[in-house]
Residue frames as qw, qx, qy, qz and C-alpha x, y, z in Angstrom:
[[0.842, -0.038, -0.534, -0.062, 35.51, 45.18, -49.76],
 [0.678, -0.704, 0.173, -0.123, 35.72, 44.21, -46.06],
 [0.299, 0.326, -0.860, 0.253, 39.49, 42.37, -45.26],
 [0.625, -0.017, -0.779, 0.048, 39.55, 39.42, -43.51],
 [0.619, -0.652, 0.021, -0.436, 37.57, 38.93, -40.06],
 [0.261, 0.399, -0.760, 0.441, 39.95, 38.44, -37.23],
 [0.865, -0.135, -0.476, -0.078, 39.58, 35.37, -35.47],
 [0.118, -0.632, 0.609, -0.465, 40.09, 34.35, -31.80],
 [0.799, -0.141, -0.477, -0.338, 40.84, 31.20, -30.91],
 [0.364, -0.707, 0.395, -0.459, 40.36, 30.40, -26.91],
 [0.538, 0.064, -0.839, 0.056, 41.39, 27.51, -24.69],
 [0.621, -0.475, -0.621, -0.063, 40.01, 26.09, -21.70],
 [0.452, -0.303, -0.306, 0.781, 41.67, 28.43, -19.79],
 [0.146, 0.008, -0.004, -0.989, 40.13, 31.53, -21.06],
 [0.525, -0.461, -0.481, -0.529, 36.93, 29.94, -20.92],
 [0.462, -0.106, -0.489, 0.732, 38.03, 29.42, -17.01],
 [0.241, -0.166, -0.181, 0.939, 38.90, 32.93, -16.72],
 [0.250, -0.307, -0.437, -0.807, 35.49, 34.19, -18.92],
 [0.613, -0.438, -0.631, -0.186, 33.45, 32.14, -16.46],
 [0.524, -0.143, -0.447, 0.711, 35.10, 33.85, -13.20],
 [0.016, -0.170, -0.011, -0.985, 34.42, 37.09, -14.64],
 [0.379, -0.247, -0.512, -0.730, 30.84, 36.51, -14.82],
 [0.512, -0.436, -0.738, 0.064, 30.31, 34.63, -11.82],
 [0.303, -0.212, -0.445, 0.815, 30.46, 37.49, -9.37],
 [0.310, -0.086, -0.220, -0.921, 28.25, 39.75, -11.45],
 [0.511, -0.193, -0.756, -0.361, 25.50, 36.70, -11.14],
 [0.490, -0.497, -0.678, 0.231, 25.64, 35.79, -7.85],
 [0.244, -0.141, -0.289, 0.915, 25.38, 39.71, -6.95],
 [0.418, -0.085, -0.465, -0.776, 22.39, 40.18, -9.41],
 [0.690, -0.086, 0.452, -0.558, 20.57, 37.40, -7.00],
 [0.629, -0.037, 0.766, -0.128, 19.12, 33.85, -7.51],
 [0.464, 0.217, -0.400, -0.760, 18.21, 32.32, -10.35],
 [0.640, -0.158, 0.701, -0.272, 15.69, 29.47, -10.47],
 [0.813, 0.405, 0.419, -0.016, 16.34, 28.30, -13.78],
 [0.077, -0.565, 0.525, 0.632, 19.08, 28.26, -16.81],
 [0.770, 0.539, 0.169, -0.297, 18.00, 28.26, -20.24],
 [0.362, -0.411, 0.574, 0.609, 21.12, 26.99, -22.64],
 [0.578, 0.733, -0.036, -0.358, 20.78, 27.79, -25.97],
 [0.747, 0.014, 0.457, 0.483, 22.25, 25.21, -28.44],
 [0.913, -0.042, -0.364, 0.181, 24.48, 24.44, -29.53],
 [0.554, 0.516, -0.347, 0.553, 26.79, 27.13, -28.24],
 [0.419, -0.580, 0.268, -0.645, 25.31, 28.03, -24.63],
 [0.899, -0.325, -0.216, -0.197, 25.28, 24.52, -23.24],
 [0.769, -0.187, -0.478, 0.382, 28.73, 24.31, -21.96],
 [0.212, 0.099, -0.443, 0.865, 29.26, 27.43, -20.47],
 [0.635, -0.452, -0.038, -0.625, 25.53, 27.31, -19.25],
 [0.909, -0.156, -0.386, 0.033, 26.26, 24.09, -17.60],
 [0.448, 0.173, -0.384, 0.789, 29.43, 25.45, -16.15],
 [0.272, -0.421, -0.056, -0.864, 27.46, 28.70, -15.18],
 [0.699, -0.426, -0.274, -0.504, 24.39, 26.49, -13.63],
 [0.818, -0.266, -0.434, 0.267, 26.59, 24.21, -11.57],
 [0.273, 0.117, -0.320, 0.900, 28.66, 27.21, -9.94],
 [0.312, -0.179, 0.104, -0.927, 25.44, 28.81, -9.28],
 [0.253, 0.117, 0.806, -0.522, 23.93, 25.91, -7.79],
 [0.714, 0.139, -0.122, -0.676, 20.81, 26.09, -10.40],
 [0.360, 0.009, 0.929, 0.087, 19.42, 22.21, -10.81],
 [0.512, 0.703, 0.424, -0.251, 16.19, 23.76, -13.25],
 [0.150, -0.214, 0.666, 0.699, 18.15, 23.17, -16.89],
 [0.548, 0.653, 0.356, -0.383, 16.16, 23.85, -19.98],
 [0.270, -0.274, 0.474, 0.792, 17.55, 24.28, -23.57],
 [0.493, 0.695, 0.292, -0.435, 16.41, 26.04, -26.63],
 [0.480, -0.018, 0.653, 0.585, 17.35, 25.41, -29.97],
 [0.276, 0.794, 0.175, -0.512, 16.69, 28.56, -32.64],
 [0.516, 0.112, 0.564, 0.635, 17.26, 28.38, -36.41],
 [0.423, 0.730, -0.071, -0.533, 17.02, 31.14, -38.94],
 [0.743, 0.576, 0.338, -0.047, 16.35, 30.67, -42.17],
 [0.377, -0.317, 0.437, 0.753, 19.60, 31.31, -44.66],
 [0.579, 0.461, 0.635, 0.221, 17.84, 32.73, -47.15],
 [0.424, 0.129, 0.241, 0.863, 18.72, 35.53, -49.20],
 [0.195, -0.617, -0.508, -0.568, 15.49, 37.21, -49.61],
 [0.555, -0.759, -0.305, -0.152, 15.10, 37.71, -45.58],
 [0.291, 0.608, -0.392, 0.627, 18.75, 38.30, -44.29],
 [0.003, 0.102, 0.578, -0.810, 19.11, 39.43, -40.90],
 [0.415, -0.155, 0.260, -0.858, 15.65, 39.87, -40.36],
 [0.469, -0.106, -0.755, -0.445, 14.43, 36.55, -40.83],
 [0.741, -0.390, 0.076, -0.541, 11.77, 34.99, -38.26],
 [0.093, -0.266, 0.954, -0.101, 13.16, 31.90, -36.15],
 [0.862, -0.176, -0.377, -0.290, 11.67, 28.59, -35.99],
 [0.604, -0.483, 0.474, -0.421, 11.85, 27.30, -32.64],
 [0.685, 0.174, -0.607, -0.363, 12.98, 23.69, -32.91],
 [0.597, -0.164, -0.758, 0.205, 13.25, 23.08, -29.60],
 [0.100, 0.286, -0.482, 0.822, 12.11, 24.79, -26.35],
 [0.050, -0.094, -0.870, 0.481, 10.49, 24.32, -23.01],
 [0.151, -0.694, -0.630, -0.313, 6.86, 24.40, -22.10],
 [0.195, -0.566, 0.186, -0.779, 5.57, 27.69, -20.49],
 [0.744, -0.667, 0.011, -0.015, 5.00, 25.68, -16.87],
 [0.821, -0.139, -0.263, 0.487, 8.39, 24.74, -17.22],
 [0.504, 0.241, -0.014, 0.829, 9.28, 28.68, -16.92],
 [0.231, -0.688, -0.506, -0.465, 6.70, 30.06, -15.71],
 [0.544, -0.801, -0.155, -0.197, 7.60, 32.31, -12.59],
 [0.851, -0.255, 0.109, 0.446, 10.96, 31.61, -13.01],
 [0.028, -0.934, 0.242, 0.262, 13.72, 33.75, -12.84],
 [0.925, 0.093, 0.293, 0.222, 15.95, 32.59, -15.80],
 [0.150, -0.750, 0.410, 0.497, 19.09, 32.89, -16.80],
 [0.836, 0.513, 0.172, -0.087, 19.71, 32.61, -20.57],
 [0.574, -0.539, 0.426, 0.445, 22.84, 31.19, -21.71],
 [0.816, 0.570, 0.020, 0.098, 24.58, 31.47, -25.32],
 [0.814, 0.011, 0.076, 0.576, 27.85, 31.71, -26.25],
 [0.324, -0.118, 0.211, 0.915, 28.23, 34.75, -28.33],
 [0.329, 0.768, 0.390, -0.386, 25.90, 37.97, -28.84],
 [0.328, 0.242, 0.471, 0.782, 26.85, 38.66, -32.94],
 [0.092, -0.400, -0.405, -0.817, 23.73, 40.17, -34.25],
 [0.210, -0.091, 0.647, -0.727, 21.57, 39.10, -31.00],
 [0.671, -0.179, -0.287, -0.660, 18.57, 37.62, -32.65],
 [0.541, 0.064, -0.834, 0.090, 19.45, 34.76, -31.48],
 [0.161, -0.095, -0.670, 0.719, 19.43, 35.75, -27.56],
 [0.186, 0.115, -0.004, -0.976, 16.57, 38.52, -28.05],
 [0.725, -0.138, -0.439, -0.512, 13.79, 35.93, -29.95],
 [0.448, -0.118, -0.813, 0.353, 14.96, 33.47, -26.87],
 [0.033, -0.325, -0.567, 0.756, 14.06, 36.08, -24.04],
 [0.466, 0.047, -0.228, -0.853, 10.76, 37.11, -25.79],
 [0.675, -0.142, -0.680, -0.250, 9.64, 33.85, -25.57],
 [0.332, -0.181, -0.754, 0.537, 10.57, 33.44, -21.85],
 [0.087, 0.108, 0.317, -0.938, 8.96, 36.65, -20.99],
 [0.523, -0.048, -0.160, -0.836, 6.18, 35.58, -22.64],
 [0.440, -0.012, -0.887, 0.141, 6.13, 32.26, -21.07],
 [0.570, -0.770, -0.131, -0.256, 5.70, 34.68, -17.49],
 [0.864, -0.202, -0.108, 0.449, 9.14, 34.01, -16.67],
 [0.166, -0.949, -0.033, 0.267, 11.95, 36.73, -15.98],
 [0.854, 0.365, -0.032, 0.369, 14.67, 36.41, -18.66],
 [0.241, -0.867, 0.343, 0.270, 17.91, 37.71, -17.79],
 [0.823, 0.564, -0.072, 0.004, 20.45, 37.31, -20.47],
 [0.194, -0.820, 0.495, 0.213, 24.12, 36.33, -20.97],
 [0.884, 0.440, -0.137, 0.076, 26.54, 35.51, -23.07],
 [0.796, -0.271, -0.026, 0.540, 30.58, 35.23, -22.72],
 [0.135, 0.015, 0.410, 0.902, 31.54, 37.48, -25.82],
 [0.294, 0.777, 0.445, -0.335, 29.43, 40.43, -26.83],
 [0.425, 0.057, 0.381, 0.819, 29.89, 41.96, -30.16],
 [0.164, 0.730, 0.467, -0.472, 28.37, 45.28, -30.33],
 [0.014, -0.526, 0.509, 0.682, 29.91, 45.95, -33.47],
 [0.007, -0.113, -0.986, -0.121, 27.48, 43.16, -34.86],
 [0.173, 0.329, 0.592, -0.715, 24.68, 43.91, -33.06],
 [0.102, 0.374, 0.622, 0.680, 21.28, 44.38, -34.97],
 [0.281, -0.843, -0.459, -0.017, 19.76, 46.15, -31.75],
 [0.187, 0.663, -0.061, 0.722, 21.09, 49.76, -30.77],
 [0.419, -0.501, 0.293, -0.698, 19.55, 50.14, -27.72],
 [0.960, -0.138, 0.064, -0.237, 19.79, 46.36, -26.53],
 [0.257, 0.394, -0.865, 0.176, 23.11, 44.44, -25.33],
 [0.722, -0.085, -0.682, 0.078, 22.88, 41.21, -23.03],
 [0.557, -0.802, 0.018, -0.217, 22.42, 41.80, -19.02],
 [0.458, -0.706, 0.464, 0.278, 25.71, 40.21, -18.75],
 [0.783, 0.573, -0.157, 0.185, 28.78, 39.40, -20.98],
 [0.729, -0.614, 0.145, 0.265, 31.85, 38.84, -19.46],
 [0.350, -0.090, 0.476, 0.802, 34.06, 40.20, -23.07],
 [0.471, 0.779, -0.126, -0.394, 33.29, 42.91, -25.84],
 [0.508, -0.238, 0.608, 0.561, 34.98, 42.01, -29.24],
 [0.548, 0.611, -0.125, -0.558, 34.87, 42.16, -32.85],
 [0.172, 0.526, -0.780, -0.292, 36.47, 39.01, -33.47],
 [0.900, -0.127, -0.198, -0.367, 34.87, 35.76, -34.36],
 [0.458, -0.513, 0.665, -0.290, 35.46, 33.48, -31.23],
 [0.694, 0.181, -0.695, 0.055, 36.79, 29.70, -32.05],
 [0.686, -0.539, 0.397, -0.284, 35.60, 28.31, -28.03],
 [0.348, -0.456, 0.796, -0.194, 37.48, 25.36, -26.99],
 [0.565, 0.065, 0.779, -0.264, 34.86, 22.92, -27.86],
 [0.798, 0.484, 0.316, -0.170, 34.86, 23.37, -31.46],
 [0.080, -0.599, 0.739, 0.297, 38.42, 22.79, -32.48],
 [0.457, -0.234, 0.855, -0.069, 37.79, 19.27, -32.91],
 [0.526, 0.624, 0.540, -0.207, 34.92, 19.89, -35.09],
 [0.506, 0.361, 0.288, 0.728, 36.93, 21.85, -37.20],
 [0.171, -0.543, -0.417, 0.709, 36.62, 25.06, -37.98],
 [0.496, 0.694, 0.427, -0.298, 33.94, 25.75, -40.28],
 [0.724, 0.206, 0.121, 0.647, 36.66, 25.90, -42.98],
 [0.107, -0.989, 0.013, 0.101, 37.96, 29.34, -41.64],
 [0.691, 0.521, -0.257, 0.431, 41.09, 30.40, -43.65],
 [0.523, -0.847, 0.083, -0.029, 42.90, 30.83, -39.94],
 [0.427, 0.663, -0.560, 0.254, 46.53, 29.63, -41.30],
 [0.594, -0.122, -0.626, 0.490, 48.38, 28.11, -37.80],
 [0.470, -0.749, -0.343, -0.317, 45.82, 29.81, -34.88],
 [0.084, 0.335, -0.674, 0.653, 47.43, 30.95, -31.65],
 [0.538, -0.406, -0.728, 0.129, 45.95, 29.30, -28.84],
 [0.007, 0.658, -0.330, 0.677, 45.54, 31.84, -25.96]]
């Protein structure tokens, strides 16, 4: 039996400091003429991201797997939200999420772009490659590695999915 999954839980300052890291890699990688945010968890540090990098071509996608026992990790998304192929077409896009767990999430996103005709480049804040469900596939950028599930800034308020976290340090 696994012990308890350790739990990090950031403030607006390390999202700051996450967003620093990352911005140099970007604007060294070249332009981009479009950011994709993936809800719910890519929209504020895509927004951050897009305004530092000057992007004004926002887009969001919204991806759901199925919970269902029978399919696990491998289920098929359902798209419930995402742009038309002109809007991406020829565009070099940057895809935004929070956090790369298993990666379907990020991975069924940039398949779709690329098959839009668009150039997906991926990133997230936190990469867990300990998670991962691809071997040979990580995010183009990530600005942390971990193994701990990340508690961002912007869902404190929301609670926190009742995680037994006891009194959280803030970092």
């Amino acid at each position: 039996m696994k012990g308890p999954m350790k739990h990090e839980v950031l403030s607006w300052a390390d999202v700051d400091r996450l967003i620093d890291l990352l911005l140099p890699r970007l604007r060294a990688a070249g332009t981009f003429d479009a950011v994709l945010l993936i809800t719910r968890g890519g929209i504020i540090p895509g927004g951050l991201l897009a305004e530092a990098l000057d992007v004004k071509h926002l887009l969001t996608a919204a991806v759901d797997f199925p919970a269902t026992a029978s399919a696990g990790l491998m289920a098929w998304p359902t798209f419930l939200q995402f742009p038309d192929t002109a809007l991406l077409r020829d565009r070099r896009t940057l895809i935004v999420d929070d956090v790369w767990g298993s990666g379907r999430t990020s991975t069924a996103v940039r398949s779709r772009v690329e098959k839009a005709g668009a150039e997906p480049v991926t990133c997230v804040m936190h990469y867990n490659p300990y998670r991962s469900l691809f071997n040979h596939l990580e995010p183009d950028f990530y600005a942390a590695v971990t193994d701990s599930y990340i508690v961002y800034p912007w869902e404190i308020d929301r609670g926190l999915r009742d995680l037994p976290l006891g009194e959280p340090e803030i970092n």
